[in-house]
C-alpha positions in Angstrom: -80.8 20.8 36.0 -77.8 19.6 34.3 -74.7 21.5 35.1 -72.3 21.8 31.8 -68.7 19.8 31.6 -65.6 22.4 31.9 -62.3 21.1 30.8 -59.5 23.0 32.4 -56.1 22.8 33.0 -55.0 20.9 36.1 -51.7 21.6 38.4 -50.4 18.4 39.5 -47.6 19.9 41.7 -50.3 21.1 44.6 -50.7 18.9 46.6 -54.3 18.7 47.4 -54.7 18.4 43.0 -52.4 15.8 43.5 -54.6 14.1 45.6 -57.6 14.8 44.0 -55.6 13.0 41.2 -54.0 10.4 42.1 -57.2 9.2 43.8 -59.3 9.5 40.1 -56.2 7.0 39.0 -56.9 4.7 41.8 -60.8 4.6 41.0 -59.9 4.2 37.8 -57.6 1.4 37.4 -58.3 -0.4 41.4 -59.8 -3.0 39.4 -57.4 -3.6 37.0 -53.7 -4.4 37.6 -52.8 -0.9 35.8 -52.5 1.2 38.9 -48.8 -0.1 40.1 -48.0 3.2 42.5 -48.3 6.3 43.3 -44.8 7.2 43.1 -44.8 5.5 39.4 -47.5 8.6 39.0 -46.3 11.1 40.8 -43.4 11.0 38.6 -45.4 10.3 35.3 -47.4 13.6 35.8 -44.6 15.4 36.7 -43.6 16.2 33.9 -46.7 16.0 31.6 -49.4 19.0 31.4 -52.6 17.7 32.0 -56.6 18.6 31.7 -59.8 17.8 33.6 -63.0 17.7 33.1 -65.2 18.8 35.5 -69.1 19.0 36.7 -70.1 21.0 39.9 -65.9 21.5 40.7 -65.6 17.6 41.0 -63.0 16.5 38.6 -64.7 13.6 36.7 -61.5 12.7 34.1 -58.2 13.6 33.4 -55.9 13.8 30.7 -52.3 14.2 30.5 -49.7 14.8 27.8 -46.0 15.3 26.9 -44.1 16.7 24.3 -41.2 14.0 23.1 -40.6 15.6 20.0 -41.6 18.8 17.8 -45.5 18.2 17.2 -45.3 14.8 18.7 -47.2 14.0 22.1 -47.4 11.2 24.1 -50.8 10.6 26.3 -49.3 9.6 29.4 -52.7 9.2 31.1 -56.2 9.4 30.2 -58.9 8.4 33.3 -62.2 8.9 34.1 -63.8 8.0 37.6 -65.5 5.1 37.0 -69.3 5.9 38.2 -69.0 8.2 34.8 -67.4 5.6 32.7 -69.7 5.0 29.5 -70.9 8.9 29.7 -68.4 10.5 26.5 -66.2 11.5 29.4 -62.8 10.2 27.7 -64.5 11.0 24.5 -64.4 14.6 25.3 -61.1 14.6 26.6 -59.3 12.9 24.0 -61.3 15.2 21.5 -60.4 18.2 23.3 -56.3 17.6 22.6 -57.1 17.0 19.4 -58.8 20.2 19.2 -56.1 21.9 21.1 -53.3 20.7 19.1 -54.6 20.0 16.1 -51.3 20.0 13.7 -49.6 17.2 16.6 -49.7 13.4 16.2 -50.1 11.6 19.4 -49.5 8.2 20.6 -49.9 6.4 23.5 -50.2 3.2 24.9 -53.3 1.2 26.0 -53.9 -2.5 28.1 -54.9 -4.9 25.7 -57.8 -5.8 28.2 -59.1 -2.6 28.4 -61.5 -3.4 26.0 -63.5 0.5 26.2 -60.3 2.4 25.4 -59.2 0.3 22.9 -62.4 1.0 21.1 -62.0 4.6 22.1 -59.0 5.0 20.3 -59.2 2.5 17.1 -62.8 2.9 16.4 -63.7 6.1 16.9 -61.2 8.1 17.0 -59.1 6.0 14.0 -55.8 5.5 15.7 -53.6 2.6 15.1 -51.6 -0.2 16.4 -47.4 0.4 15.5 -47.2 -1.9 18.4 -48.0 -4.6 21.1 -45.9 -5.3 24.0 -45.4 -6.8 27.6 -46.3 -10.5 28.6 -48.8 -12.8 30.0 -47.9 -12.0 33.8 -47.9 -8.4 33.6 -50.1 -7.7 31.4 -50.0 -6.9 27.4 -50.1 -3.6 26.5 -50.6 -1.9 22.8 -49.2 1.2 21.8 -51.4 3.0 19.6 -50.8 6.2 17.2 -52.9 9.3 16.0 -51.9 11.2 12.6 -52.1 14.9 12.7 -55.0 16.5 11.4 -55.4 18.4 8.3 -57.1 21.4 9.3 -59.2 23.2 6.3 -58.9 26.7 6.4 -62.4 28.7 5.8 
């Protein structure tokens, strides 16, 4: 039987969540050049408030944000473990702050070559591009933005 996703919120300043983290990120990105430290994370998520999404108390994704200014976030970091990529995992995640803040506009940026979260975010979720950025050697990255939503009232 199928147990059902929970998204809840994650605590990045224990250390064994930390962990738990910071090896998703690795899994996540080992394959690409993306993943540069774990100190350039450690400080990253420091200061963000982040989510996961879990199945039998295994975190599967994460998501973390940051205020920068009044109803304005930035999506620092938004991973899922790759033996679930493909599974609506960053879907749900990405839906979820949506849901959560719905009156915010979010931005965040994205690796050019990361073809699935480019889709993610300009397809189905509608975002779009204010910018592209970085070079050849280390990689070009896109920064992409999400309107707030215009909630109707019932």
């Amino acid at each position: 039987m199928n147990e059902p996703l929970i998204i809840r919120p994650i605590d990045a300043t224990r250390a064994e969540v930390k962990n738990t983290v910071h090896s998703l990120i690795y899994d996540s990105f080992a394959s690409s050049q993306a993943f540069s430290s774990q100190r350039a994370y450690s400080c990253l998520l420091a200061n963000s408030s982040g989510w996961g999404i879990f199945r039998r108390q295994q975190l599967r994704g994460t998501i973390f944000c940051e205020y920068t200014a009044p109803r304005v976030i930035y999506i620092s970091l938004l991973a899922v473990r790759p033996t679930y990529f493909r599974q609506g995992l960053g879907s749900t995640l990405f839906f979820f702050l949506l849901k959560r803040f719905p009156t915010c506009q979010f931005y965040g940026d994205v690796a050019q070559y990361n073809i699935a979260a480019m889709h993610l975010y300009t397809r189905q979720f509608n975002c779009q591009v204010l910018s592209t950025w970085g070079n050849a050697a280390s990689g070009q990255m896109t920064t992409l933005w999400h309107p707030p939503r215009v909630i109707a009232y019932q």
